[in-house]
N, C-alpha and C positions, 0 to 999 in steps of 0.2 A: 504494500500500500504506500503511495507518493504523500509526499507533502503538499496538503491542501493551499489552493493557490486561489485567490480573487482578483480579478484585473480590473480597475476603474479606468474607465476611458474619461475623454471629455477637454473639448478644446480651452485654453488657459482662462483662468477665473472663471470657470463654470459650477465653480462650488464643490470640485472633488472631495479638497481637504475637509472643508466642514462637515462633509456628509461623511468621511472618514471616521472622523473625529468622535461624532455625535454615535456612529456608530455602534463604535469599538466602547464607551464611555456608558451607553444606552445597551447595550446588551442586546441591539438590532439582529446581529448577526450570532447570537446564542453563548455558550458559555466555549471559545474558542480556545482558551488558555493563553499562552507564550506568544503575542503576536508581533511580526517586523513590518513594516510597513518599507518601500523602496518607492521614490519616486524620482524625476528627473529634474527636479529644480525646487527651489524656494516662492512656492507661489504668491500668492495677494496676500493671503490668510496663511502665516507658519505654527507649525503645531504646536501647541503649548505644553511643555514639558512637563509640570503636572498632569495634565488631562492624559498625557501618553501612559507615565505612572500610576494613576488611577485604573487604566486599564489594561495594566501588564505588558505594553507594546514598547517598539522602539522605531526609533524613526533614522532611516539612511538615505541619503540624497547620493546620487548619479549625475554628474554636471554633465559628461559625456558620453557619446554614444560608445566612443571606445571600454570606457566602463563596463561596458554590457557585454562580458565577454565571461566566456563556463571558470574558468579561473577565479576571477574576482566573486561573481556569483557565490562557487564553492565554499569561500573563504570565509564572507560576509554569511552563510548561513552555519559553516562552523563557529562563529567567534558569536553568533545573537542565540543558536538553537531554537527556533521558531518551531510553534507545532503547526502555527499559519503564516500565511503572507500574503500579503495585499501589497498590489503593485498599482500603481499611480503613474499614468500617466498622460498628459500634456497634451498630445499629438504632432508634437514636432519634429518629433524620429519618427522612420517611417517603420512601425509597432509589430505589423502584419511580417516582416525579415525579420524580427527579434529571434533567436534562437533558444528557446527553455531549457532548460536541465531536464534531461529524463525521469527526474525523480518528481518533475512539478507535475501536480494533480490540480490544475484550472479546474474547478467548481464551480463558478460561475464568471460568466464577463458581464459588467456592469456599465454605462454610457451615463454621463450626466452630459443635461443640455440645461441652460439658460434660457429660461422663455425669450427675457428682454431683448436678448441679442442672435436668438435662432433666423429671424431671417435674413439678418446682413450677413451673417456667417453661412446659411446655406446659398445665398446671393453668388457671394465670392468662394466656397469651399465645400460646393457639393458633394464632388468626387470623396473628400474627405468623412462630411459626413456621414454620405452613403456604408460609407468603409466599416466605420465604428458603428453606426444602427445596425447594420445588418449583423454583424460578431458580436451580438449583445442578445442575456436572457432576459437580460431586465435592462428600459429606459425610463430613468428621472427626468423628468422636465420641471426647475425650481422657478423660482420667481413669478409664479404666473396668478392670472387672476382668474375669477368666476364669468366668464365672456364667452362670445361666440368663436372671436379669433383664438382663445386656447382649446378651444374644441377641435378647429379646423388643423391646429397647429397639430395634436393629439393623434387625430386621423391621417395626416402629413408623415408623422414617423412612422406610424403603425401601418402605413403604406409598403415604406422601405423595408420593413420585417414583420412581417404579417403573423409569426409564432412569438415575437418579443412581449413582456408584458407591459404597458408602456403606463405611464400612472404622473399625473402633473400633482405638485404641490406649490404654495403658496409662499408667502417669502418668511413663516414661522415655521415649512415644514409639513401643516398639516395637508392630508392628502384631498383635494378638491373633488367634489360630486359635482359632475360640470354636466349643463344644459347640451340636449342634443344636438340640436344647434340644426334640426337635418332638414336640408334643401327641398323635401319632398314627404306628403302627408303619410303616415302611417296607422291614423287611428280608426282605416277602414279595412275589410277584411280583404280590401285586392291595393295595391299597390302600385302604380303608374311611375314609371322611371325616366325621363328625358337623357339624349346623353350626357349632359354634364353633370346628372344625378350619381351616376354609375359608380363611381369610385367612392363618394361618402355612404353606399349603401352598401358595395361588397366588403368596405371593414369593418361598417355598422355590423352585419352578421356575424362576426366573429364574438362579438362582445354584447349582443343584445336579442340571446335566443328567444327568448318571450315576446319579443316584439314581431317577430317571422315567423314562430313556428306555425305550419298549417297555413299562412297566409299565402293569396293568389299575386305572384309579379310579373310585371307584362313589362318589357324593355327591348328595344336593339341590339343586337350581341353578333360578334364571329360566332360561329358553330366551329369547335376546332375538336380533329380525330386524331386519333394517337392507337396504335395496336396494343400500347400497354395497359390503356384505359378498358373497365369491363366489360362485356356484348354489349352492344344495343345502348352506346352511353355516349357523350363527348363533353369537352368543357363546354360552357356559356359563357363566353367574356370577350375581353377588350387585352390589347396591347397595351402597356404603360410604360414609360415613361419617367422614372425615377430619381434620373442622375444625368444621363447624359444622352444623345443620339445613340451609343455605341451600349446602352444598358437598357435594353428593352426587354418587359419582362409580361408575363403570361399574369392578368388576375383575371381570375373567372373560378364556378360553380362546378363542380359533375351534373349534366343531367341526364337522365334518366329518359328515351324515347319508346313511343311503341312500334310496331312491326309495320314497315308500309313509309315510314318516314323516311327519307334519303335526300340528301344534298351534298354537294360538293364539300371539301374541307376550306376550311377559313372562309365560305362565305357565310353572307349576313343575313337573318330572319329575323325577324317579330315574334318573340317568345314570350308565351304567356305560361307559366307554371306556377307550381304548386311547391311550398320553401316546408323540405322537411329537417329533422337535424339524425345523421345516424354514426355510430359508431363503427368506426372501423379496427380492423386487425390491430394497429398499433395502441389502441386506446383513445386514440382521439377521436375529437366528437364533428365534424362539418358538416356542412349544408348537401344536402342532394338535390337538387331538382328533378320537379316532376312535369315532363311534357304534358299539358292540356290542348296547346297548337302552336305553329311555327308558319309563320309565312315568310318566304323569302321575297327578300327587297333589295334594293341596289345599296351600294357601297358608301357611307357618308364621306365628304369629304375627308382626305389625311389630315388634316387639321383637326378637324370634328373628332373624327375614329380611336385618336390619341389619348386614354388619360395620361394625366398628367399630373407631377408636383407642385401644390403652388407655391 
């Protein structure tokens, strides 16, 4: 068995250390024992040397990327003896080439984002973002408020890693019950989707079984076939658009057709079905559709066709 490792990502000043900090102090992360903490610089907020003592931790800084090399590593965890370790870092090394010890047992990766400053930073540092949303179990988004824009903001990351768990808090912490915010009625039993609906309703379903189950949704979609997909099934969706031209990524539904329906792969119908939730082999729980009718229509413009990041 390795040594239990947690990696906090999160571009500078995004609140790593504090969320560290409160952590390890706060008994967040359970009763860990011996913990090191490694990170690449001395951020906004340095950690208080009490509060590390309090929580049985120790705190080592890396100035350089040369630092990061199995020697130094080795040394630095004989001379602390950590039974954890939390790694911290910045994003200014490029994280993804890091090379671990083979003894590191990563248990989770962790992302902090800053509400205030996520969209000049995804503005200028998509590719980046992208990088760290997606290599994350779990994203914090701090600083934010009770609003529409942290909702969008919410479904924005939850875009980029559709299995991450993503959870906004406020700027004490507490974790925000935020307003649906959604573009499109859902307090009747069928569903009407426009395209630019599409993308706040396929992550809505991940997170708001109650609101879909058994309900009838009628939307524009690729019909896309795949032979690894079950008989008589394809996805329902859209292309998207996450990051960059060169990152284009499949979200859509399984649905479910009956005998007699056929059309070409990736073109586009008028899907009206039926939003069930089932389990699969792995234990997880997604959506199926259920074909009630599909007509086939022409092609929206690539513009249109595209979800997109906002």
């Amino acid at each position: 068995m390795g040594l239990p490792v947690v990696i906090i990502r999160g571009i500078l000043e995004s609140g790593k250390t504090t969320f560290i900090t409160d952590s390890l102090v706060n008994g967040d992360f359970g009763d860990v024992g011996r913990a090191l903490v490694i990170s690449q610089e001395d951020g906004e907020i340095e950690y208080d040397a009490n509060y590390l003592k309090t929580a049985n931790a120790t705190h080592v800084i890396l100035n350089k990327l040369s630092d990061w090399n199995e020697n130094n590593i080795n040394d630095i965890i004989s001379t602390y003896k950590p039974q954890v370790v939390f790694i911290e870092t910045n994003e200014m090394w490029d994280f993804n080439n890091l090379t671990m010890p083979r003894y590191f047992d990563i248990q989770q990766t962790i992302t902090i984002i800053d509400g205030e400053t996520f969209s000049l930073y995804l503005a200028n540092m998509r590719q980046k973002f992208n990088d760290m949303v997606r290599s994350s179990d779990l994203v914090i988004i701090n600083r934010c408020t009770e609003t529409p824009a942290t909702s969008q903001l919410k479904r924005n990351v939850k875009m980029m890693n559709q299995n991450a768990y993503v959870i906004a808090v406020d700027y004490t912490g507490k974790q925000l019950n935020l307003p649906s915010d959604l573009p499109f009625k859902v307090d009747g039993e069928e569903i009407t989707l426009t395209l630019s609906d599409f993308g706040a309703w396929y992550i809505d379903t991940f997170e708001s079984k109650a609101r879909y189950e058994n309900k009838i949704v009628e939307f524009d979609c690729m019909a896309m076939f795949n032979k690894k997909l079950p008989p008589r099934s394809f996805i329902a969706g859209r292309m998207a658009m996450t990051c960059c031209a060169d990152d284009i990524q499949v979200l859509g539904h399984l649905c479910a057709f009956p005998k007699g329906f056929s059309v070409k792969n990736k073109s586009w119908i008028h899907l009206k079905a039926r939003v069930h939730y089932m389990k699969f082999a792995n234990g997880e729980e997604r959506v199926v559709l259920e074909m009630l009718s599909a007509d086939p229509i022409a092609s929206p413009d690539p513009e249109d066709a595209l979800v997109k990041l906002v």
